[in-house]
C-alpha positions in Angstrom: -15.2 32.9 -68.3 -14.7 30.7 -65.1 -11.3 29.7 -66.4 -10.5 33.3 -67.0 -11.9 34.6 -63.4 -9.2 32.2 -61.9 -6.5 32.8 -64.2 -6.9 36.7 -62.9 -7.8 36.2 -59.6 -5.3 33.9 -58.9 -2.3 36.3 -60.3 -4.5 39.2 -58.0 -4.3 37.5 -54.7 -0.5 36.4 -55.3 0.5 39.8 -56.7 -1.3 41.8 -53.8 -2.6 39.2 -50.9 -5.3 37.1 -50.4 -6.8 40.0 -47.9 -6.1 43.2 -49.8 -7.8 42.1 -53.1 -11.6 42.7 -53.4 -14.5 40.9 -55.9 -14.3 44.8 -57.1 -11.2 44.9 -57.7 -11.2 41.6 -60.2 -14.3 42.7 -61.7 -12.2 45.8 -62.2 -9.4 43.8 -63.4 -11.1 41.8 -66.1 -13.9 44.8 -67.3 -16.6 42.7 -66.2 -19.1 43.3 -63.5 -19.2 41.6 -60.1 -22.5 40.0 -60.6 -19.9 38.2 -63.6 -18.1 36.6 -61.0 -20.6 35.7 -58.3 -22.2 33.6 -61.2 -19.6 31.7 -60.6 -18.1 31.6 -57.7 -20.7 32.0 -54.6 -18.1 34.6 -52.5 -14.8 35.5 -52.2 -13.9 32.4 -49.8 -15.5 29.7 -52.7 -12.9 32.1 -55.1 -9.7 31.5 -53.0 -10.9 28.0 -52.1 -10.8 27.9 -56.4 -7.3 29.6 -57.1 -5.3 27.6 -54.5 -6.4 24.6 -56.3 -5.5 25.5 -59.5 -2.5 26.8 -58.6 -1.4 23.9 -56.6 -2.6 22.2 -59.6 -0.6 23.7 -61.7 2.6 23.6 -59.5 2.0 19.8 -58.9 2.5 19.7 -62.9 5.6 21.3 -62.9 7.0 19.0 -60.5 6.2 16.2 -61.9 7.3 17.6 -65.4 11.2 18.0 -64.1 11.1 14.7 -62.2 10.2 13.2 -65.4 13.4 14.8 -67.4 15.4 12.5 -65.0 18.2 15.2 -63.7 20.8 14.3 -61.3 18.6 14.7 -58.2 20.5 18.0 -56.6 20.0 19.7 -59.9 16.0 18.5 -60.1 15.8 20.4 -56.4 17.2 23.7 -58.3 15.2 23.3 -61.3 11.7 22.8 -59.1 13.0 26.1 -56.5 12.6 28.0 -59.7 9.5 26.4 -60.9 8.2 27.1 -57.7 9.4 30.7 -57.4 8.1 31.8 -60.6 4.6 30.2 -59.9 4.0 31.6 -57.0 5.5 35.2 -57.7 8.4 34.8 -55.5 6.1 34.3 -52.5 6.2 38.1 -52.0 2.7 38.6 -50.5 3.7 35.1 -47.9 0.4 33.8 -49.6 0.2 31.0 -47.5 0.9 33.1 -44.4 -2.2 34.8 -45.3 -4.4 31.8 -46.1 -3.5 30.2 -42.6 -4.6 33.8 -40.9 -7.7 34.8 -43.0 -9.3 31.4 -45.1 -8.2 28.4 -42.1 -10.3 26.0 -43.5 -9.0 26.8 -47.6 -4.9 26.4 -45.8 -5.3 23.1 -44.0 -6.8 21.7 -46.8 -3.7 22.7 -49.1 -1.3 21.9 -46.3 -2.1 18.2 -46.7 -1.9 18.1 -50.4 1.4 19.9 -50.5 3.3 17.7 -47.7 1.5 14.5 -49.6 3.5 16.1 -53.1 6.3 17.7 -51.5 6.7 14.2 -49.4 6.6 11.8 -52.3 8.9 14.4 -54.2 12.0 14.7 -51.6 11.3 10.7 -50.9 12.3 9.6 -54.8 14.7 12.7 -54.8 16.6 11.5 -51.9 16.4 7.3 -52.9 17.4 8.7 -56.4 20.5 10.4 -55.0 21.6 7.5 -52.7 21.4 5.1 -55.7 23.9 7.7 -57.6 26.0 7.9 -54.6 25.5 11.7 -54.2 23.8 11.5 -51.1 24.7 9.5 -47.9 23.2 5.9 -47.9 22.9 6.1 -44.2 20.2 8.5 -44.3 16.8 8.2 -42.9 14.6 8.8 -45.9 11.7 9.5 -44.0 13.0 11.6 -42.2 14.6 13.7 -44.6 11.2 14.0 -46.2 9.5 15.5 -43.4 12.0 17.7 -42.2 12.7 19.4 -45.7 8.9 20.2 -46.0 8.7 21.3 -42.3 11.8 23.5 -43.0 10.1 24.8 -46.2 7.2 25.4 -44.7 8.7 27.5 -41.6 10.6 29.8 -43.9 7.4 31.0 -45.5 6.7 32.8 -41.9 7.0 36.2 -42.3 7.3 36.5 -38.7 10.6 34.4 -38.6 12.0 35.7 -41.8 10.6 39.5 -42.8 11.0 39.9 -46.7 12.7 42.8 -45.7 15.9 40.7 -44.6 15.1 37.6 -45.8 14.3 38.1 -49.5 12.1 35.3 -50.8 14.3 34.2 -53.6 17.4 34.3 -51.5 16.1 32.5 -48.8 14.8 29.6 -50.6 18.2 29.2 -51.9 20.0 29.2 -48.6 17.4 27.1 -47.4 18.3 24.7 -50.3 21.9 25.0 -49.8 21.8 23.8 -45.8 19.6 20.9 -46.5 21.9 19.3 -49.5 24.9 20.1 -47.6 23.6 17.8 -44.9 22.7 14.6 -46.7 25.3 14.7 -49.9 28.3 12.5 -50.4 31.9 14.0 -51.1 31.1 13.3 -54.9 27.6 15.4 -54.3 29.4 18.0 -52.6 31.1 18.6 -55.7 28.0 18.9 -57.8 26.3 20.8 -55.5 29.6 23.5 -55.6 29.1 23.2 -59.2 25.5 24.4 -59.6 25.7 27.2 -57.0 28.7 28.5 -58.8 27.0 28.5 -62.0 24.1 29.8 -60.8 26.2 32.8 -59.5 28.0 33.4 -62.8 
């Protein structure tokens, strides 16, 4: 049942925000009542707390799954975008907009385990792509690191970039785009031409 309160909760809070969705409204959800789920979770912050967990969990599992398949490292960005974006709903409810506003304590704590993932990620990404000769070999690995996950992070503001012009899906791709086109080689280049075309067709 615990498994099943976060499976549901979880889809809830990315389908309709972290703050719009009630314990009534999942005990509605499910046909249980809400003495059901204070049984196991304590309140509605221990329940959050929960489902950002396991979906970080769950997203850190996909990531690792496509770097495993060994890809040519621009492709392996594409293919984890999607993961991402299907995961998390195309991000249409800026769930972690709302966590940092209404549960602090629950973002901060996911903040570090996603730069720690998303660091180690773009790090063997980008010494991947050097080795291959698709991205520069002058780069500064490091920094590239940081500055993709600060860049992903800031495009999740709804305050910079309203859904409403910036659709989530679109904007991750743009925001893909401009950081390959800065660090690949004239052979990446090509690649990277090749994949946006085909992911246009």
């Amino acid at each position: 049942m615990k498994q099943e309160i976060l499976v549901k909760a979880s889809d809830l809070f990315l389908d309709l925000g972290f703050k719009s969705v009630t314990m009534d409204d999942i005990a509605g959800e499910m046909g249980v009542s809400k003495k059901t789920i204070y049984s196991h979770f304590e309140n509605k912050t221990k329940l959050v707390e929960a489902c950002t967990m396991y979906v970080f969990h769950a997203v850190s599992c996909g990531i690792e799954e496509i770097c495993s398949l060994n890809k040519n490292p621009i492709l392996e960005l594409y293919e984890i975008k999607r993961m991402l974006m299907e995961h998390l709903k195309n991000e249409k409810t800026s769930p972690q907009f709302q966590l940092q506003k209404y549960y602090p304590k629950v973002y901060n704590t996911l903040h570090k385990k996603q730069y720690q993932i998303m660091y180690d990620c773009v790090l063997r990404n980008v010494k991947k792509g050097i080795k291959l000769k698709i991205y520069r070999e002058n780069l500064n690995i490091g920094f590239v690191a940081k500055i993709y996950f600060s860049g992903v992070t800031s495009i999740k503001d709804n305050r910079l970039f309203p859904e409403k012009e910036f659709p989530a899906w679109d904007l991750m791709d743009d925001y893909l785009e401009y950081h390959l086109r800065g660090i690949v080689t004239p052979r990446g280049r090509k690649l990277l031409n090749q994949i946006i075309n085909s992911n246009q067709d």
